[in-house]
VOSE-582239 format. One record per residue (C-alpha): residue number from 1; x, y, z. Coordinates in Angstrom, 1 decimal. Each point is the difference from the previous one (the first is absolute). Example, Ala and Ser with C-alpha at 12.3 -4.5 7.8 and 13.67 -1.06 7.14 Angstrom:
<atoms>
ATOM pos   east  north     up
ATOM   1   12.3   -4.5    7.8
ATOM   2    1.4    3.4   -0.7
</atoms>
This chain:
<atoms>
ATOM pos   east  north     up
ATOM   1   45.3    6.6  -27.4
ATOM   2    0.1    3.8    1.2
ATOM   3   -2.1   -0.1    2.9
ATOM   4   -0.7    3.9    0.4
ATOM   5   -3.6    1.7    0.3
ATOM   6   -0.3    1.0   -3.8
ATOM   7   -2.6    2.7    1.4
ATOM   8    1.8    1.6    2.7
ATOM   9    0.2    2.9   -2.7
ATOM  10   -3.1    0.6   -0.3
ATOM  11   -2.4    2.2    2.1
ATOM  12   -3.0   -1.9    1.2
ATOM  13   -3.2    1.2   -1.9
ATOM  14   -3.2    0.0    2.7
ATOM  15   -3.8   -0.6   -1.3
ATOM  16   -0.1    4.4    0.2
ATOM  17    2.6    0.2   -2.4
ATOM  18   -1.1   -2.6   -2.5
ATOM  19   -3.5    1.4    0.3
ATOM  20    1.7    3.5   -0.8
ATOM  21    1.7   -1.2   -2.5
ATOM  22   -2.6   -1.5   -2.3
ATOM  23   -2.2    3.1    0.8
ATOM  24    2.7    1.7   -1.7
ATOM  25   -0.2   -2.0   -2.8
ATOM  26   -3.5    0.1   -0.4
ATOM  27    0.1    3.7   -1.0
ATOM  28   -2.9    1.2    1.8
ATOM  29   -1.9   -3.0   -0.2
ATOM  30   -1.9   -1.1    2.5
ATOM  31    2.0   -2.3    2.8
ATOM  32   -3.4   -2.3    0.2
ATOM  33   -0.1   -0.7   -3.7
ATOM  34    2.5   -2.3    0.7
ATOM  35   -2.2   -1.8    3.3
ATOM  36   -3.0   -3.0   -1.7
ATOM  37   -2.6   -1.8    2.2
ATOM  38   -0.8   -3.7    0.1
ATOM  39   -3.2   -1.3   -0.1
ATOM  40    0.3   -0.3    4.0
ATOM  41    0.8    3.5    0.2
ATOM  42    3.8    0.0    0.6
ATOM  43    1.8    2.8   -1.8
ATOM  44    3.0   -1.5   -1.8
ATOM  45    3.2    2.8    0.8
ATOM  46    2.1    1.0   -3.2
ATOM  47    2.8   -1.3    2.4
ATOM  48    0.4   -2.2    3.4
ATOM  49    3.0    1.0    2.6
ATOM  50    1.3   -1.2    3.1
ATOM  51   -0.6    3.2    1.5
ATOM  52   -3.8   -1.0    0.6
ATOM  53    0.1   -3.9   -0.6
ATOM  54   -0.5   -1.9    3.2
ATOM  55    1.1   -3.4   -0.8
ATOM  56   -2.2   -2.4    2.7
ATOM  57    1.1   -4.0    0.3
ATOM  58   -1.3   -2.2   -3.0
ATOM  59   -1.6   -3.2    1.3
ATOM  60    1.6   -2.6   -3.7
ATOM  61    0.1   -3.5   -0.5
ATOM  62    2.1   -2.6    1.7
ATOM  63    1.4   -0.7   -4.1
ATOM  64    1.0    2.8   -2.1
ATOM  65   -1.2   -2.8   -3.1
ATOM  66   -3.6   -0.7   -1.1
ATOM  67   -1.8   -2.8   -1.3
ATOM  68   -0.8    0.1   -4.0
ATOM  69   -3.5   -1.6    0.3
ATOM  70   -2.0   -2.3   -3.2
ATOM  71   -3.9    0.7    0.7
ATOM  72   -1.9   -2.8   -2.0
ATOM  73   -3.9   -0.6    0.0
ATOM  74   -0.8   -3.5    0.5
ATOM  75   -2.6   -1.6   -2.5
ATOM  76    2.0   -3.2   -0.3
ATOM  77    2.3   -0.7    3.0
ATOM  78    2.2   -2.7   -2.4
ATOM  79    0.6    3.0   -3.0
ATOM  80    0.3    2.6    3.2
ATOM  81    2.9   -1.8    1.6
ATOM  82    1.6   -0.5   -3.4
ATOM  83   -0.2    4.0   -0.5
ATOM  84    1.5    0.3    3.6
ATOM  85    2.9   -2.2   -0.1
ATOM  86    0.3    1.8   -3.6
ATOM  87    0.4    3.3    1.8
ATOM  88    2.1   -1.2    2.6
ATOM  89    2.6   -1.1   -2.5
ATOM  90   -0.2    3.6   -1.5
ATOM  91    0.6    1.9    2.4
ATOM  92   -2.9    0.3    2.7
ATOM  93    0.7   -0.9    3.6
ATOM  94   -3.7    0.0    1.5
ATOM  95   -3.5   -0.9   -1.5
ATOM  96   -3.3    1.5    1.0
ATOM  97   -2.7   -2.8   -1.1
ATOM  98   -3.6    1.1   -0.8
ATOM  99   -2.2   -2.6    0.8
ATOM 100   -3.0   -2.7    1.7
ATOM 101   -0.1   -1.4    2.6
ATOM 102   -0.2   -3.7   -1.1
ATOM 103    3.0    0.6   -2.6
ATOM 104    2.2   -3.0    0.1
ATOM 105    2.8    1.2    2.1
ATOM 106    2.2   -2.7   -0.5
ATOM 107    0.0    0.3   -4.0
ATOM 108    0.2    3.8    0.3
ATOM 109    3.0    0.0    1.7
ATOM 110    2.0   -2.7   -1.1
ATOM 111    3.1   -0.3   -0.4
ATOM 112   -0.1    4.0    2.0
ATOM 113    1.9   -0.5    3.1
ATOM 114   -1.3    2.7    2.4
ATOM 115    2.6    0.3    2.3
ATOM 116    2.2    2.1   -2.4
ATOM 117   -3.1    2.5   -1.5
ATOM 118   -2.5    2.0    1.8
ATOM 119   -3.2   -0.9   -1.5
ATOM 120   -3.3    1.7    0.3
ATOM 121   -3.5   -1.7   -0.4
ATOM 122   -3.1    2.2   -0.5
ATOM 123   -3.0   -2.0    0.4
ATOM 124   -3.9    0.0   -1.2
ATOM 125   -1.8   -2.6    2.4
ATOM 126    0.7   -1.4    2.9
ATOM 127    3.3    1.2    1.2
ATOM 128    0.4   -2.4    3.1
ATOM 129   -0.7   -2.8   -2.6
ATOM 130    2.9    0.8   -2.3
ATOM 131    2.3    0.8    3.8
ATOM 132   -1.2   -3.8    0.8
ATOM 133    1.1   -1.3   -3.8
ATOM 134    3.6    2.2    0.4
ATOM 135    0.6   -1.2    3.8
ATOM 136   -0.4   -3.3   -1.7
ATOM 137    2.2    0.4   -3.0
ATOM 138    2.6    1.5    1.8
ATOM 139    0.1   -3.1    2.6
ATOM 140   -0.1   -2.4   -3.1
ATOM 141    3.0    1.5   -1.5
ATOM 142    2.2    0.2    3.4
ATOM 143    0.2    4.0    0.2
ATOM 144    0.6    1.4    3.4
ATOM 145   -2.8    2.8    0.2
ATOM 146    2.1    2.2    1.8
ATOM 147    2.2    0.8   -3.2
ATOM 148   -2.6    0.7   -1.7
ATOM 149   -1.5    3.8   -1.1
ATOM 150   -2.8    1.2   -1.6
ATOM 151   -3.6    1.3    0.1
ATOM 152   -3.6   -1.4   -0.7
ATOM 153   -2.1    2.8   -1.0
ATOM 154   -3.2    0.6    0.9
ATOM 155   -0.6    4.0    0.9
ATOM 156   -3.3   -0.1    0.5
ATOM 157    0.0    4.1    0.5
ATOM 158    1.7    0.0   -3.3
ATOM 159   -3.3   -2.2   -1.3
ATOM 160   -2.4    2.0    1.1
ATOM 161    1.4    3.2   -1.4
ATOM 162    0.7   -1.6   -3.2
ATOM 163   -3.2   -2.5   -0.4
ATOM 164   -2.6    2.3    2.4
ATOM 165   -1.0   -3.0    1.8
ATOM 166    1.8   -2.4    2.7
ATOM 167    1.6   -3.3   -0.8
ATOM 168   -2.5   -1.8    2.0
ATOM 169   -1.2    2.8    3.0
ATOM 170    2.0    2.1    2.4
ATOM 171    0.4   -2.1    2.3
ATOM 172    0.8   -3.5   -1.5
ATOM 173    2.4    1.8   -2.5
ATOM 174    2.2    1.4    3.3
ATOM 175   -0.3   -3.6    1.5
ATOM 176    1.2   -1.3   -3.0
ATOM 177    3.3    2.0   -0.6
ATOM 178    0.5   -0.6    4.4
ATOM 179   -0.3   -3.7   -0.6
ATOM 180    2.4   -0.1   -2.7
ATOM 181    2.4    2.0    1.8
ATOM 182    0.3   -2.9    2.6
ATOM 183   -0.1   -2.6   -2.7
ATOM 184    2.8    1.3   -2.3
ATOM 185    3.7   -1.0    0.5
ATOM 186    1.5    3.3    1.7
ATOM 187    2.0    1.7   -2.6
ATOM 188   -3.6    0.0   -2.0
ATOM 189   -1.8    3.4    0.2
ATOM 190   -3.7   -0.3    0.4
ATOM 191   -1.0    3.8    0.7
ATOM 192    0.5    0.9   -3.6
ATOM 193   -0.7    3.8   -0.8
ATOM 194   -0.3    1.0   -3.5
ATOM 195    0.1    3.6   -0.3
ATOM 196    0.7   -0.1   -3.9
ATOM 197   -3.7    0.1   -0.7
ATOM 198   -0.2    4.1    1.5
ATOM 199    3.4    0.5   -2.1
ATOM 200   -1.6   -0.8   -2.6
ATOM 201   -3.2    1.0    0.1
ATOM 202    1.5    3.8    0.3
ATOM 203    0.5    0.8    3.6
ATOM 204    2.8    2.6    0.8
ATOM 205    4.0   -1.6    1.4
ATOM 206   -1.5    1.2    3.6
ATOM 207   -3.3   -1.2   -0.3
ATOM 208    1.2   -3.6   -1.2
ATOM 209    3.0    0.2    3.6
ATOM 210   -3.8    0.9    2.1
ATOM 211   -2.3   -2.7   -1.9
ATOM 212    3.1   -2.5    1.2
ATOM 213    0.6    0.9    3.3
ATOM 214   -4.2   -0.3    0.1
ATOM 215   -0.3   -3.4   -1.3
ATOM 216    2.9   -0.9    2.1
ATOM 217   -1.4    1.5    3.2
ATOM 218   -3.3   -1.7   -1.1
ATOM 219    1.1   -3.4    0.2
ATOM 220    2.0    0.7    3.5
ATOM 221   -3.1    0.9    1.0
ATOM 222   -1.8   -2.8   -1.2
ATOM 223    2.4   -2.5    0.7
ATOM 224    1.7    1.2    2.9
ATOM 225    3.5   -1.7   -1.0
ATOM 226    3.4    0.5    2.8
ATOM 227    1.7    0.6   -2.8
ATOM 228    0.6    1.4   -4.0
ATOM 229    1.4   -3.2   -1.0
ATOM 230   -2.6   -0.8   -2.0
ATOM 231   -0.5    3.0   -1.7
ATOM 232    0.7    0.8   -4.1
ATOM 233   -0.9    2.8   -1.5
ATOM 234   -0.4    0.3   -4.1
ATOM 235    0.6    3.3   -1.4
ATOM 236    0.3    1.6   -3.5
ATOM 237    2.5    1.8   -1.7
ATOM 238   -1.0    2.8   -2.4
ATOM 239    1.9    2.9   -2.2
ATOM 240    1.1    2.3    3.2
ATOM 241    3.4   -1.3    0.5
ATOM 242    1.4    2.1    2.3
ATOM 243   -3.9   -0.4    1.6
ATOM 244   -0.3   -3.9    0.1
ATOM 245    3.8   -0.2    1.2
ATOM 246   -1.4    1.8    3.3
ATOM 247   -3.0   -1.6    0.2
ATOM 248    1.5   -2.9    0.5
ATOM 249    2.1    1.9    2.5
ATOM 250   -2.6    1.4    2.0
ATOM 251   -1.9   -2.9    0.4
ATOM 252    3.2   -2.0    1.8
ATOM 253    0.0    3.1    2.1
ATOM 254   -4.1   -0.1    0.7
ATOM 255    0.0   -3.5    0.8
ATOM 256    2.2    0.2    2.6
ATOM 257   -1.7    3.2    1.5
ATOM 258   -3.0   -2.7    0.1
ATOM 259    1.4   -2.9    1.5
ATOM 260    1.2    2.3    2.7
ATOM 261   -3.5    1.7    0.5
ATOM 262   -1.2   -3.3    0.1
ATOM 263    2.9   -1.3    2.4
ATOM 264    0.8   -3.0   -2.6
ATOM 265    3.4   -0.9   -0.3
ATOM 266    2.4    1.8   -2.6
ATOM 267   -0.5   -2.4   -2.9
ATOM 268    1.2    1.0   -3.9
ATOM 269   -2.5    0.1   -2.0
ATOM 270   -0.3   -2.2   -3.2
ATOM 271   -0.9    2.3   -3.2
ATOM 272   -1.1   -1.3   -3.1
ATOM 273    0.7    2.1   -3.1
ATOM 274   -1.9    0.0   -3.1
ATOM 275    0.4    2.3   -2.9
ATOM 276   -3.2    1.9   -0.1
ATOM 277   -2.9   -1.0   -3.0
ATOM 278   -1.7    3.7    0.1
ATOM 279    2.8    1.6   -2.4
ATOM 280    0.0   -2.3   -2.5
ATOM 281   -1.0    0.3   -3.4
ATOM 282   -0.7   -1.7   -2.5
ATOM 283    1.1    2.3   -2.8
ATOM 284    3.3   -0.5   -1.0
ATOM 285    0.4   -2.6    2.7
ATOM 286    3.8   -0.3    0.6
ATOM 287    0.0    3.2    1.8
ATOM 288   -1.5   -2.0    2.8
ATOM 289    3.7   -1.7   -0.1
ATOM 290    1.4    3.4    0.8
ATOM 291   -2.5    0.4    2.5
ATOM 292    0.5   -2.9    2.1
ATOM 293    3.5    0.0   -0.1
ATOM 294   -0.1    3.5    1.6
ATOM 295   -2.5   -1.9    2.6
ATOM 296    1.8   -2.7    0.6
ATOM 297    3.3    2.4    1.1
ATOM 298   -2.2    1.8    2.0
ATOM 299   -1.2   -2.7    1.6
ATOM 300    3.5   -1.5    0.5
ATOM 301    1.3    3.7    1.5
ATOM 302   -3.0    0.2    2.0
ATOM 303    0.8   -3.4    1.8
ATOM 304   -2.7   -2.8   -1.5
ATOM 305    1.2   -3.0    1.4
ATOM 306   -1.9   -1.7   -3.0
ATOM 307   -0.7    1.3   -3.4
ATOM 308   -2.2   -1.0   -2.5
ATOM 309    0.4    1.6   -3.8
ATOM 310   -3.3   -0.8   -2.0
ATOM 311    0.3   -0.5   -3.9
ATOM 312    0.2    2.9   -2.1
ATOM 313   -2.7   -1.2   -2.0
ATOM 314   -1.8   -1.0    2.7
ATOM 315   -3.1    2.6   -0.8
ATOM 316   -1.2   -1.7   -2.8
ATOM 317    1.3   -4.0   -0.3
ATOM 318    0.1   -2.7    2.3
ATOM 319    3.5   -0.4    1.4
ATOM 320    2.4   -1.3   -2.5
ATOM 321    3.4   -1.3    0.3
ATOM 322    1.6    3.7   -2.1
ATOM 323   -1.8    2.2    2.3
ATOM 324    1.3   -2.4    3.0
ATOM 325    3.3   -0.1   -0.6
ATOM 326    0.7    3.6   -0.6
ATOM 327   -1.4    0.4    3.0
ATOM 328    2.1   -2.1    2.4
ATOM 329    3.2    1.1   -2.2
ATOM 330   -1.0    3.8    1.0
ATOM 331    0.5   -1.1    3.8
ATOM 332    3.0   -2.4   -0.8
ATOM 333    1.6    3.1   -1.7
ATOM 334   -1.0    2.1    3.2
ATOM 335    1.4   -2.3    2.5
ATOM 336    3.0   -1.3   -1.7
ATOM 337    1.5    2.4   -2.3
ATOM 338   -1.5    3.0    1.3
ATOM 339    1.0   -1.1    3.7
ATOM 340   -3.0    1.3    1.6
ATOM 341    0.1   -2.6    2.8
ATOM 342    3.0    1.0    1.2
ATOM 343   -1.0    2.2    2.2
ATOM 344   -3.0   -0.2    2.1
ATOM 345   -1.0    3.7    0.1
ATOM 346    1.6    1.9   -3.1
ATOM 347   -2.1    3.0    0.6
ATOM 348    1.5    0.6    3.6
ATOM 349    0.8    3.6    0.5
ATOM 350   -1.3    1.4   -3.1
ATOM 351   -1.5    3.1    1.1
ATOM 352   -3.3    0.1   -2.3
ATOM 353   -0.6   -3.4    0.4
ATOM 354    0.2   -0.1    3.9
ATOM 355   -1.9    3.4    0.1
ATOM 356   -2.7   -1.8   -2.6
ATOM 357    0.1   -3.1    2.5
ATOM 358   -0.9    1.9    2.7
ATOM 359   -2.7    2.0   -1.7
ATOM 360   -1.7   -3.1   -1.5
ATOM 361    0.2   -1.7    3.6
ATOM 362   -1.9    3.0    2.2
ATOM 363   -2.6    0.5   -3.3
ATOM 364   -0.4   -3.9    0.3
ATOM 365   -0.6   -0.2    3.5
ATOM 366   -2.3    2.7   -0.2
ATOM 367   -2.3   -1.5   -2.7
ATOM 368   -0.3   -3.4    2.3
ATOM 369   -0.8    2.5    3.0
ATOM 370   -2.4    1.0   -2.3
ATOM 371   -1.4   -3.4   -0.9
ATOM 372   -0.2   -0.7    3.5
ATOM 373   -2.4    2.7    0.8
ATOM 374   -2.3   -1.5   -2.0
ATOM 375   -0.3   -2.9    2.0
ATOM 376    3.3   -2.0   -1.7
ATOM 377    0.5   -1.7   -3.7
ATOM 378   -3.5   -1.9   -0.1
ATOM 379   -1.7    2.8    1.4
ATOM 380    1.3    2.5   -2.5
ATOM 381   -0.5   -2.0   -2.3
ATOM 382   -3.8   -0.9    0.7
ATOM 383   -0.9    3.6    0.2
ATOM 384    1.4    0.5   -3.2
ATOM 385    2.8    2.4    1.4
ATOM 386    3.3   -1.7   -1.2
ATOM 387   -1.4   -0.4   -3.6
ATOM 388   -0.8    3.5   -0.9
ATOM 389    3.7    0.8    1.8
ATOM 390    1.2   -2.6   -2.6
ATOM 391   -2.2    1.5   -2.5
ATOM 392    1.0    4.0    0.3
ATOM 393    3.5   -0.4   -0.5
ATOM 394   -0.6   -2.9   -2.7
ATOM 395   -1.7    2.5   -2.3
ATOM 396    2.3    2.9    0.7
ATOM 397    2.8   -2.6   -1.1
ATOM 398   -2.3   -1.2   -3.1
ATOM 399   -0.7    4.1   -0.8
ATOM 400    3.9    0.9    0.3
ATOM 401    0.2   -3.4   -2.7
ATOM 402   -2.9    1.5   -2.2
ATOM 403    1.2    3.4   -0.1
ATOM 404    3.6   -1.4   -0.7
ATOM 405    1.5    1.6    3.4
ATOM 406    0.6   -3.7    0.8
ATOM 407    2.1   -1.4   -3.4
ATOM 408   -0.1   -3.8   -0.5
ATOM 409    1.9   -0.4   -3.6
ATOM 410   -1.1   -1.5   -2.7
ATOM 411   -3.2    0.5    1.6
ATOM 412   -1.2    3.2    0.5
ATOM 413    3.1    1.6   -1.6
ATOM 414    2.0   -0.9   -3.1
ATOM 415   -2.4   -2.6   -0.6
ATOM 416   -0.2   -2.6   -3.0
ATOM 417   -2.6    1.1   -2.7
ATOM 418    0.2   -3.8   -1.8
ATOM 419   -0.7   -2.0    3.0
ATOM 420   -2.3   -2.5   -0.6
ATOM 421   -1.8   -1.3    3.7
ATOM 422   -2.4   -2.1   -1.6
ATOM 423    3.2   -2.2   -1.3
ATOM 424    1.7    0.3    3.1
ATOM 425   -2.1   -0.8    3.0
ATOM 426   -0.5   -3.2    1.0
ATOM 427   -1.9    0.6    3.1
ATOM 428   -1.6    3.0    1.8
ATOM 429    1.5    1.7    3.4
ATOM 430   -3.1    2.2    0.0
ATOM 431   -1.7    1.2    3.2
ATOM 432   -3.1   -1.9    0.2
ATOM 433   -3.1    1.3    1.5
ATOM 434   -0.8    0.1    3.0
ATOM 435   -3.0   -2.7    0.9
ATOM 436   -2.0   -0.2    3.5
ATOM 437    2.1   -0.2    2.6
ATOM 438    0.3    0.4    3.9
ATOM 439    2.0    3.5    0.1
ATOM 440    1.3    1.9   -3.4
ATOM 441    3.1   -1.7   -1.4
ATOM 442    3.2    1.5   -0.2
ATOM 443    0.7   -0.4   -3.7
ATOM 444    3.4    0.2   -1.4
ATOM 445    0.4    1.5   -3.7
ATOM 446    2.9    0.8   -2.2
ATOM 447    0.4    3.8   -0.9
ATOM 448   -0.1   -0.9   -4.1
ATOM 449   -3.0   -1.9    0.2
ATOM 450   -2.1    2.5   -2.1
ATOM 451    2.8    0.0   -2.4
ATOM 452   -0.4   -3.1   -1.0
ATOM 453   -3.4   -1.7   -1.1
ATOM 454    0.8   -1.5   -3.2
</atoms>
């Protein structure tokens, strides 16, 4: 193979030139025509060089793969582990299990050995009775806890955003997750952080990198842990591709500016990927297919180390095994045939990426500094602060959707004329009102909501 520089021909173009030439081609047109803002206020550049691109290190994961993860809600633990073992036959490679706390362990995972899958337990009740019940199971069937990974959930700053009101009280609910944290085998997370709610609810890419780093600083705080070990943080993944890719970016970058603020060891972070429930629709639902698969690269790009596709139909039926399977075969598809684990940071050295990484990453650490001088998460949250944050840039998304600025198809454009809802949904996803409560909720809702009251 002819091993000569197939460029040395050609003259190297800087960013002045490039800019020169597409002013040229504009014909008089305006240069910043061409230049868009985000909702954080970062103006988007017609084009990105390496002229003014400072490419800083990337904190990635240890694994350039990902795990495909099954989330199943728990009414019956006997029909729940015969859905799981289901999935993991199809495809899925780690299980997040909605659940009680006096669930029979042993029947809901039979059969499920533990040492091969991380598996994720989020728990209403008494969390360090269901730690008890797994330290039990997991002596009765002879696991050695060390190889063992996973998370019990109980973010009790997530709760309270999402509920208004504490688990039990601020104090007990702390002592609670700091209790589990010493009773859980090691490679269990018990400091779970599930910044999806904000996502969801409308805040900003920046805004949801600053509610995160809050939380997270929170429960140091609170907790006062030597070490990020037991941290896991949830986030979700909405239509900005190019945006989410970097979020996810930025936040590797932030949380190790915070560990070493804090002067905790250098630990990778675990993130948690889920494809985002805000831009959904309803209406002509299998353009939510298109959507998540577009989530769930950005996701993968952006460096999840686990990702968790939801059900294109998911917006208006219970889970169903359609819905379920296209979902895991849009990750299997990713990961095997589209090779997206090959690398563990495929957006290395792309100029509008890194310069977006770095962009989201100050605006993110600003917007925590800005949480903190209210007094931290809960206190921004108690005087009402975060929520009307939360709030501004939710309806400035939802007036961009209205005004059809912000295009969901099949939704608010090119939409079906013959659809019949009353037919169609099974069950509501709604946003239900909000009833007494300690501090205002932070409520998430989906963009096509007023679309589509049968």
């Amino acid at each position: 193979m002819n091993s000569d520089n197939l460029f040395k021909d050609f003259s190297k173009s800087s960013s002045a030139d490039w800019k020169a030439q597409i002013e040229k081609d504009l014909k008089g047109k305006a240069f910043s025509q061409l230049i868009s803002t985000t909702a954080d206020g970062i103006e988007v550049q017609p084009f990105y060089h390496k002229d003014n691109t400072e490419t800083k290190p990337q904190p990635t994961k240890k694994q350039a793969s990902w795990n495909i993860v099954q989330e199943l809600f728990v009414a019956d633990a006997k029909q729940a582990n015969k859905e799981a073992l289901d999935h993991l036959n199809r495809g899925a490679n780690a299980l997040l299990f909605y659940l009680y706390d006096n669930t029979d362990l042993g029947q809901l995972l039979s059969e499920i050995e533990l040492p091969y899958i991380n598996c994720h337990f989020v728990v209403e009740g008494n969390a360090a009775a269901f730690a008890k019940s797994l330290n039990t199971l997991i002596a009765n069937r002879g696991w050695n806890p060390g190889e063992l990974h996973g998370s019990v959930n109980m973010d009790c700053l997530e709760s309270i955003a999402r509920t208004g009101n504490w688990k039990s009280n601020q104090q007990n609910d702390f002592e609670d997750i700091k209790t589990l944290g010493s009773t859980l085998p090691k490679g269990f997370k018990n400091v779970c952080i599930n910044a999806n709610l904000f996502g969801n609810a409308g805040a900003t890419l920046s805004q949801q990198l600053g509610i995160a780093l809050g939380m997270g600083y929170e429960y140091v705080h609170q907790l006062e842990p030597k070490d990020s070990q037991g941290f896991w943080f949830n986030f979700a993944i909405g239509s900005d591709y190019f945006g989410e890719i970097s979020k996810l970016r930025a936040f590797r970058r932030l949380w190790l500016q915070m560990q070493n603020e804090l002067d905790l060891p250098a630990e990778e972070i675990s993130i948690y990927a889920e494809t985002a429930l805000r831009n959904k629709t309803i209406l002509d639902a299998y353009n939510n297919q298109i959507r998540t698969t577009s989530e769930a690269m950005a996701a993968a790009i952006g460096g999840a180390n686990e990702i968790s596709v939801k059900g294109f139909n998911h917006t208006y039926k219970e889970p169903d095994f359609f819905g379920e399977r296209i979902a895991k075969n849009q990750q299997n598809i990713l990961e095997h045939e589209s090779h997206l684990s090959a690398v563990s940071d495929i957006s290395k050295g792309t100029y509008f990426i890194e310069t977006l990484t770095e962009e989201l990453a100050q605006k993110g650490w600003d917007f925590f500094k800005a949480i903190e001088s209210q007094g931290g998460y809960i206190a921004s949250l108690q005087n009402g602060w975060l929520q009307s944050q939360v709030e501004e840039s939710a309806n400035k998304e939802q007036l961009a959707f209205d005004e059809k600025n912000n295009v969901l198809i099949g939704a608010n454009k090119h939409a079906k004329t013959n659809e019949n809802l009353t037919d169609l949904i099974e069950y509501g996803m709604f946003a239900g009102k909000d009833k007494e409560t300690e501090i205002q909720r932070i409520v998430p809702r989906r963009l096509s909501e007023g679309l589509e009251k049968p």
